[in-house]
C-alpha positions in Angstrom: 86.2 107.6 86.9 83.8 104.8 86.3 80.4 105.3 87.2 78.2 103.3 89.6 77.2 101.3 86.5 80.1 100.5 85.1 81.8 99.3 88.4 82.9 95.6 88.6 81.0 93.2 90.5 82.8 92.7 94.1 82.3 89.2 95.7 83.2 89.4 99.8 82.6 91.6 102.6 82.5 95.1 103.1 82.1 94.9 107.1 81.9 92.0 109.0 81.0 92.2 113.4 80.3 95.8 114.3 82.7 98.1 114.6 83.5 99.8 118.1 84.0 103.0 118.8 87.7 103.8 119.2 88.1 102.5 115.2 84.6 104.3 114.6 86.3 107.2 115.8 89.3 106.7 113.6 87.8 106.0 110.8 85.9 109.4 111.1 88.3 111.5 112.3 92.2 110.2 111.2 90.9 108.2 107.8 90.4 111.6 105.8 93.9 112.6 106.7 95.6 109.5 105.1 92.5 108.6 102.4 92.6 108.7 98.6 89.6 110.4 97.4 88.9 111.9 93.8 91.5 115.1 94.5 94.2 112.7 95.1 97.1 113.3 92.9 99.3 110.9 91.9 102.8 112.0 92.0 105.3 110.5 93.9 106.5 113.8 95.4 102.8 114.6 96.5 101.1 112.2 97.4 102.4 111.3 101.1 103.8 113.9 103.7 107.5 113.0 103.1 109.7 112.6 100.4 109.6 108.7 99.4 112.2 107.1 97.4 109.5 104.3 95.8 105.8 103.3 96.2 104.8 100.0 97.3 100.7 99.1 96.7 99.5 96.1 98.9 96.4 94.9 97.5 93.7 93.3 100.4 95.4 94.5 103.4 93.4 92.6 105.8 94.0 93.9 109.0 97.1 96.4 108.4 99.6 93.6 110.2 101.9 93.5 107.4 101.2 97.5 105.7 101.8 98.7 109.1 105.2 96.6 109.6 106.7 97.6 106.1 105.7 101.1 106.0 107.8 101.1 109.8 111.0 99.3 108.2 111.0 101.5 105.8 110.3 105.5 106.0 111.4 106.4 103.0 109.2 104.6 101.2 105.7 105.5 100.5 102.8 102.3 100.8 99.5 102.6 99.3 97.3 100.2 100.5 93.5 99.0 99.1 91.2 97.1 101.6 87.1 96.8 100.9 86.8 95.8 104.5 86.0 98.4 106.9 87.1 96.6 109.9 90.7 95.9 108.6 90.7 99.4 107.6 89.7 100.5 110.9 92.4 97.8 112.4 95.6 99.8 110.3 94.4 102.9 111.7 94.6 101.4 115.1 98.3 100.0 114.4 99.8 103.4 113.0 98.4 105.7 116.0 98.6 103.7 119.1 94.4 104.3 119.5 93.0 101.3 120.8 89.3 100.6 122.4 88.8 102.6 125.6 91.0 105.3 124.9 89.9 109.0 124.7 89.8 110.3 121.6 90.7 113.6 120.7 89.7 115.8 117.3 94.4 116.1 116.4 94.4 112.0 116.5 98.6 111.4 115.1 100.9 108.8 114.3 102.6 107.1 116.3 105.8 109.0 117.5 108.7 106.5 115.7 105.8 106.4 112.3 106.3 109.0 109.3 103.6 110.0 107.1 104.3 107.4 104.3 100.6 105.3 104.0 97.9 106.3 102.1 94.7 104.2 102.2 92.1 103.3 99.7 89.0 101.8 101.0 87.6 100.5 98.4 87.9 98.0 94.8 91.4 98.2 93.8 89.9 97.8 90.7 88.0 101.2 90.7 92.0 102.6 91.8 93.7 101.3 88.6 92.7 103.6 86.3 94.1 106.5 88.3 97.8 104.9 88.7 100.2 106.2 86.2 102.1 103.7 84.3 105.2 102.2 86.0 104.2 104.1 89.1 104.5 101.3 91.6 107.8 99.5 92.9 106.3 96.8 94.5 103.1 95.4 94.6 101.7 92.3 97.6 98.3 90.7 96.9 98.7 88.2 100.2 96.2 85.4 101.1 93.3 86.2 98.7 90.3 84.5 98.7 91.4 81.4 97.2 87.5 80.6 95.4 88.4 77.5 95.7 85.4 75.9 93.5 86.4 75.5 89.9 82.3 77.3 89.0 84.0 80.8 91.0 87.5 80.8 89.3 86.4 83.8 87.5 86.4 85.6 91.2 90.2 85.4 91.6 92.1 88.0 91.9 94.8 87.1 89.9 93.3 87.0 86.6 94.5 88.2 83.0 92.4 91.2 83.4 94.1 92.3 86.8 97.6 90.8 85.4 97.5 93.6 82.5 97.0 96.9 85.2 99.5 95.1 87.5 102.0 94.9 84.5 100.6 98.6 83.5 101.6 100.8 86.8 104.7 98.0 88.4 108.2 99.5 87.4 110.2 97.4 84.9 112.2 95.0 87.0 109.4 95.5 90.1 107.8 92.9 92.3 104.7 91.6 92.5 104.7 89.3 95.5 101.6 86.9 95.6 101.0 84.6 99.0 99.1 82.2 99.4 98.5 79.1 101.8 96.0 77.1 99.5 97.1 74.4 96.9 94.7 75.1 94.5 95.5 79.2 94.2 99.1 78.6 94.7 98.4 76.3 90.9 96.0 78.9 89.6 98.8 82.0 90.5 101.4 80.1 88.7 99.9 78.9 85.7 98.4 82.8 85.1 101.6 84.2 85.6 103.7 81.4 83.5 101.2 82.9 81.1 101.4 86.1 81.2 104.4 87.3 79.2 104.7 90.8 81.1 106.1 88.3 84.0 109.2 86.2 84.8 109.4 84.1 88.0 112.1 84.7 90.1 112.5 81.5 92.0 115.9 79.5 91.2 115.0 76.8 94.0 112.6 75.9 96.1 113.4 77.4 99.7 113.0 81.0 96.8 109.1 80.2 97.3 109.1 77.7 100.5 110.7 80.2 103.0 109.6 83.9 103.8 111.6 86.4 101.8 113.8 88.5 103.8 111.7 91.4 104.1 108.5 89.6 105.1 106.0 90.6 107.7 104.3 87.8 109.6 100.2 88.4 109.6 97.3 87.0 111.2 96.1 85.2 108.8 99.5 83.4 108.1 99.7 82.4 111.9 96.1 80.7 111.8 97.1 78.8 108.5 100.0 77.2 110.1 98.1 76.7 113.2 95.8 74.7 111.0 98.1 72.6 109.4 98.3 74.9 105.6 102.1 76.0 104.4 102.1 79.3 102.7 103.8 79.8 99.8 105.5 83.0 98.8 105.9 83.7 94.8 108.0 86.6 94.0 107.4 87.4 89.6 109.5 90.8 87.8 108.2 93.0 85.4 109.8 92.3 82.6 112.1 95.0 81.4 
């Protein structure tokens, strides 16, 4: 594991307006139960508590909209998902047990009664998580509305860098998915030249409405909503691990 030292810088925020204290609760209480710490093995048989046919990562999970949603259309499929910021993790927690503020809150805090045990959250650096994936672990991977770091002095602060690109390509599954959305021009240019040259990548667009339109298996979230609200298309750009 890297030490405190050798961790990479983070740019953003770890906690924005306080916290209350249902999610305070849940984030004591329910968070160790689903968490990846250090003991956290990485086999696809262990590491959630069913049986999973693949493992989906979602990178930035914001406030759990879309986690939550995929992780209930599917059940059989195991979702790992990385978030720095305490309040979205808090949020997910919220979505997948039905606690919200006001509510009593019991030490045996479950899932939701239609959920299954098929989410694991790390609250931290993705970055810092890399190193612990095996390779070609994941099936699909969603980094959705990044910070764009829009000014051309921060470009080094986006996500979707050649450095990322190589641990993405690393732990996806030949032929998996890494799904980038985005609602601002300037990233939506950035992703695309980064992945044109990245030759671990194809893009699978044949057409426009391929990037335009939603896939089928989308989740709406928040942050999509207010975009559109405000005038901003997303853009959804679906690129395969090569085989």
């Amino acid at each position: 594991m890297l030490s405190t030292s050798d961790k990479p810088k983070f740019y953003g925020r770890r906690q924005g307006r306080r916290i209350r204290k249902a999610k305070t609760s849940l984030l004591d209480k329910f968070l160790p139960q689903i968490e990846i710490n250090k003991n956290t093995v990485f086999k696809k048989e262990k590491l959630f508590g069913i049986p999973v046919s693949e493992v989906y990562l979602e990178i930035g999970f914001g406030n759990g909209e879309h986690l939550a949603g995929q992780a209930l259309r599917h059940p059989d499929i195991g979702f790992i998902g990385a978030e720095v910021f305490k309040n979205g993790v808090a949020n997910l927690l919220s979505l997948i047990t039905g606690v919200k503020e006001g509510a009593d809150i019991s030490d045996d805090i479950r899932l939701l009664p239609d959920r299954v045990d098929n989410i694991r959250v790390f609250g931290d650096d993705v970055r810092l998580l890399f190193e612990r994936i095996p390779d070609a672990f994941i099936d699909k991977l969603f980094v959705l509305f990044p910070d764009p770091w829009p000014k051309k002095r921060h470009a080094s602060r986006r996500f979707i860098n050649p450095d990322n690109l190589r641990e993405i390509a690393r732990i996806l599954k030949p032929g998996g998915i890494l799904r980038v959305a985005t609602d601002h021009k300037v990233y939506k240019g950035w992703t695309l030249r980064q992945l044109h040259a990245c030759p671990d990548f194809r893009w699978t667009a044949s057409c426009g409405n391929d990037w335009k339109r939603e896939p089928s298996d989308w989740v709406e979230t928040k942050y999509q909503r207010k975009a559109i609200a405000e005038g901003r298309r997303p853009v959804f750009l679906d690129f395969a691990r090569k085989e």
